[in-house]
Backbone as ProteinMPNN parsed JSONL, in Angstrom:
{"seq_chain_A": "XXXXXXXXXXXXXXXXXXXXXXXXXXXXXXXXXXXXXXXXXXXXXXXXXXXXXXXXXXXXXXXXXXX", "coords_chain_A": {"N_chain_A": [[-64.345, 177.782, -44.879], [-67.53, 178.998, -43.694], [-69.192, 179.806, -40.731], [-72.871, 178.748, -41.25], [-75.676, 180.626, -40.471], [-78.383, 180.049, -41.297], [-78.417, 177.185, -41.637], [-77.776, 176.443, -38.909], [-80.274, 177.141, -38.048], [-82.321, 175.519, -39.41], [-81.483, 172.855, -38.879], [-82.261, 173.097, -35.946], [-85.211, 173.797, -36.152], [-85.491, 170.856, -37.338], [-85.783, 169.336, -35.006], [-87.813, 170.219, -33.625], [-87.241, 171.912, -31.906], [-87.396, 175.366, -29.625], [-86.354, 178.358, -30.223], [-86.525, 179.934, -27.645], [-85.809, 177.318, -26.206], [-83.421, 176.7, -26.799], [-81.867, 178.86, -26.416], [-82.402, 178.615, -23.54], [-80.701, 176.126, -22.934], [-78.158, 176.327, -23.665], [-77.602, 178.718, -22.398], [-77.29, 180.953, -23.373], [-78.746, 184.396, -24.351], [-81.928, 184.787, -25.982], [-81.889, 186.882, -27.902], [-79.495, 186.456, -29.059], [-79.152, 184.277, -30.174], [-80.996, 184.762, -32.129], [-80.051, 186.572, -33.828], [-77.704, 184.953, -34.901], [-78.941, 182.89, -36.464], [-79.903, 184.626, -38.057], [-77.122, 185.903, -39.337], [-76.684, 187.895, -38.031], [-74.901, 187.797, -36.515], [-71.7, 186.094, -35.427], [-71.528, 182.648, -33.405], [-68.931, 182.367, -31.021], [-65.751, 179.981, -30.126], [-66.407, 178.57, -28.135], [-69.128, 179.277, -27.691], [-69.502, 177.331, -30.303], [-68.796, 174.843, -29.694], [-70.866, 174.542, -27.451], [-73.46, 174.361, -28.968], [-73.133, 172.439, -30.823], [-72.83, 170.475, -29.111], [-75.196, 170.417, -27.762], [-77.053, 169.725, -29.866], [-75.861, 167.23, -30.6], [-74.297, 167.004, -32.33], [-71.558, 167.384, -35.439], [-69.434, 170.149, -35.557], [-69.317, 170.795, -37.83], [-71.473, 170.777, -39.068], [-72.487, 173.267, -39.01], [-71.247, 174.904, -41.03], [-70.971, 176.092, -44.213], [-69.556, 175.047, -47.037], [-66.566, 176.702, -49.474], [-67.25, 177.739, -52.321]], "CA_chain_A": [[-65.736, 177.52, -44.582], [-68.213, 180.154, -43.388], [-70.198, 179.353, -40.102], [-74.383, 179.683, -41.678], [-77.017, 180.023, -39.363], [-79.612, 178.835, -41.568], [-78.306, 175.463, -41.46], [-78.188, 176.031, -37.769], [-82.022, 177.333, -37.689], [-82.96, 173.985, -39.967], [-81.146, 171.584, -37.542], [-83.372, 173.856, -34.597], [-86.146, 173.378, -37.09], [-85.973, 169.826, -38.092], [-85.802, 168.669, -34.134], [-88.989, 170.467, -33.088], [-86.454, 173.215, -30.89], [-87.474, 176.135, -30.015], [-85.124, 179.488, -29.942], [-86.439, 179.928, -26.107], [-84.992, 176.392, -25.235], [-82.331, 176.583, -27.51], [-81.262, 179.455, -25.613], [-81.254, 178.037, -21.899], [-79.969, 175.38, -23.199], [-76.912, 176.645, -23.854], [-76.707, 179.569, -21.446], [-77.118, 182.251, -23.909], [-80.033, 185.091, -24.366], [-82.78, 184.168, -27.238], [-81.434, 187.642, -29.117], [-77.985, 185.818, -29.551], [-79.644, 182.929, -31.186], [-81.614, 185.171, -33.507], [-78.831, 187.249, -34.296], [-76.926, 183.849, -35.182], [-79.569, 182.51, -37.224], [-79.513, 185.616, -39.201], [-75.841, 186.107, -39.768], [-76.204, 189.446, -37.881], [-73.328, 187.453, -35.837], [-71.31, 184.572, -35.542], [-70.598, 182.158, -32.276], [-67.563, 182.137, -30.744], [-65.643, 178.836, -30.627], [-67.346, 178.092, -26.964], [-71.01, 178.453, -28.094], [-70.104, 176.475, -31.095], [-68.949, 173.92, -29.301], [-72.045, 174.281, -26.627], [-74.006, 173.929, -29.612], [-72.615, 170.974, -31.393], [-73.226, 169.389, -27.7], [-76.608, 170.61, -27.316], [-77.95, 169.021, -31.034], [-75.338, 166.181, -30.762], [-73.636, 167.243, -34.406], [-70.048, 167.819, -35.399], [-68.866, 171.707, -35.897], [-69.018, 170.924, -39.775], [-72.59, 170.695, -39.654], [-72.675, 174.319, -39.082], [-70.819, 175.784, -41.506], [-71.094, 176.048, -45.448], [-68.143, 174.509, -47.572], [-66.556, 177.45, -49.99], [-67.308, 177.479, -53.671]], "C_chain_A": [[-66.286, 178.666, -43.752], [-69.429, 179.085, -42.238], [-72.179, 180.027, -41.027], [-75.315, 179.293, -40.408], [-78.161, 180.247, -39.851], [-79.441, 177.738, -41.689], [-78.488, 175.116, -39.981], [-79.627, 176.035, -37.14], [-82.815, 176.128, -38.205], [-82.367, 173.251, -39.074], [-82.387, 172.304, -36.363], [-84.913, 172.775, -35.015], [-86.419, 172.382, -36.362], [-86.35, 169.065, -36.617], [-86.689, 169.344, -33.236], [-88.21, 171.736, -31.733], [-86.981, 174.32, -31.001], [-86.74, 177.304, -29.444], [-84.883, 179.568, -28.316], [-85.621, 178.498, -25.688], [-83.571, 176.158, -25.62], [-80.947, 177.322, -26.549], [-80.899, 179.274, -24.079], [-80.466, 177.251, -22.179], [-78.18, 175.136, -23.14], [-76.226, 177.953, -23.303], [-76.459, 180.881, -22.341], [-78.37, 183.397, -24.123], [-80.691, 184.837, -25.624], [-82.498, 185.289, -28.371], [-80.439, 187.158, -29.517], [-78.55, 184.746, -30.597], [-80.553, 183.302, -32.561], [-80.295, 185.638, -34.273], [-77.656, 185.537, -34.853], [-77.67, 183.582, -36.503], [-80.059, 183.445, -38.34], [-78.685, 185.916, -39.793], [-75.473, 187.638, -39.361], [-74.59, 189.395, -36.945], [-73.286, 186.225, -35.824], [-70.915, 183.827, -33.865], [-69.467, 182.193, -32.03], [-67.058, 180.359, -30.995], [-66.454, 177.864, -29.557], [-68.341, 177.524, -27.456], [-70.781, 178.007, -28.918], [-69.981, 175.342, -30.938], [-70.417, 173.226, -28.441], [-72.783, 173.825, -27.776], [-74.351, 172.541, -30.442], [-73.309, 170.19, -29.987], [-74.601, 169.313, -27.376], [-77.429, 169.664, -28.526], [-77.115, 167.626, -31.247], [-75.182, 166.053, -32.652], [-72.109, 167.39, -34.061], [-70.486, 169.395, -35.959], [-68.986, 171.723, -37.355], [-70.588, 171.323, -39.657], [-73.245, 172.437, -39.546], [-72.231, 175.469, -40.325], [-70.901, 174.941, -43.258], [-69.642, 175.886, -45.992], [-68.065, 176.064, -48.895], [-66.69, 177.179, -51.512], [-66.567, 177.595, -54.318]], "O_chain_A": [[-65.465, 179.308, -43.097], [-70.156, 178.146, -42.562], [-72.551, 181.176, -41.268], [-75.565, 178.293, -39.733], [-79.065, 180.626, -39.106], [-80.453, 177.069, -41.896], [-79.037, 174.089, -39.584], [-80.087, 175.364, -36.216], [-83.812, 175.725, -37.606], [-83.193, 172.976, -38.204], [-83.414, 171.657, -36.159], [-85.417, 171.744, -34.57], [-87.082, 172.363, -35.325], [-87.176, 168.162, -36.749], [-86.473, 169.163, -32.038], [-88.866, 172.223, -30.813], [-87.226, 174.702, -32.145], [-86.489, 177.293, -28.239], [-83.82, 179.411, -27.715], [-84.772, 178.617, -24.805], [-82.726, 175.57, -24.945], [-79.851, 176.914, -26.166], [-79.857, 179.533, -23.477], [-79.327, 177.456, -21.758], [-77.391, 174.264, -22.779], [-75.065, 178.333, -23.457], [-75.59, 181.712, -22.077], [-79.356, 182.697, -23.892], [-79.879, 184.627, -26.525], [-82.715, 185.009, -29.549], [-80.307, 187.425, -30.711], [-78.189, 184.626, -31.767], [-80.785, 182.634, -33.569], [-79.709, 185.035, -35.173], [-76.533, 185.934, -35.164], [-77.17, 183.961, -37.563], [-80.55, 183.03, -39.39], [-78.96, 186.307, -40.928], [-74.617, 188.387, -39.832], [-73.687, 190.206, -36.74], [-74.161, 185.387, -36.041], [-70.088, 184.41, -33.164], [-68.747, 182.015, -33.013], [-67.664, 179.588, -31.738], [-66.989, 176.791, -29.837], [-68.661, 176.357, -27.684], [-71.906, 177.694, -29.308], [-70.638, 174.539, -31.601], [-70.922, 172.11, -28.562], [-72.855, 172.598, -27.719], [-75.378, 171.885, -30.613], [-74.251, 169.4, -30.055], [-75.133, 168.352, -26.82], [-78.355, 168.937, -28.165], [-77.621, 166.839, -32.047], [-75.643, 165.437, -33.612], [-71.556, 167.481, -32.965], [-71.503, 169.726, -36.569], [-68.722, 172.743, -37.993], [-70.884, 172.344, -40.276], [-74.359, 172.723, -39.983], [-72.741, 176.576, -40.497], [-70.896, 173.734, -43.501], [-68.685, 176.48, -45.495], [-69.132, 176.544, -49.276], [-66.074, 176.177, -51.876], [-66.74, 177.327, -55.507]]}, "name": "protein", "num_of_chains": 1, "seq": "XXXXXXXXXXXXXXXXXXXXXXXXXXXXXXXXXXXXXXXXXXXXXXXXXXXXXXXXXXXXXXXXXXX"}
């Protein structure tokens, strides 16, 4: 499985989030969260846990199943 962060920018999305709170949120700078949501990089296993905790998801819901 491949972490995507357009599934993580639609979860952001769908719950009215925006990158700025996304980012205190979780203690990281608002270029990390673009750069995520682009695929110019990937979280570690930390922020993907912070994350999961911050939108109240499991770690699956981040990542794309392989074809």
């Amino acid at each position: 499985m491949k972490f995507s962060g357009s599934k993580m920018r639609t979860i952001r999305e769908e719950r009215g989030i925006r990158p700025e709170a996304l980012a205190v949120g979780i203690g990281r700078a608002m270029n990390t969260i673009g750069n995520w949501e682009r695929g110019d990089s990937t979280p570690n296993a930390d922020d993907l846990a912070a994350l999961a905790e911050f939108f109240k998801v499991t770690l699956d819901a981040f990542y794309e199943r392989a074809a």
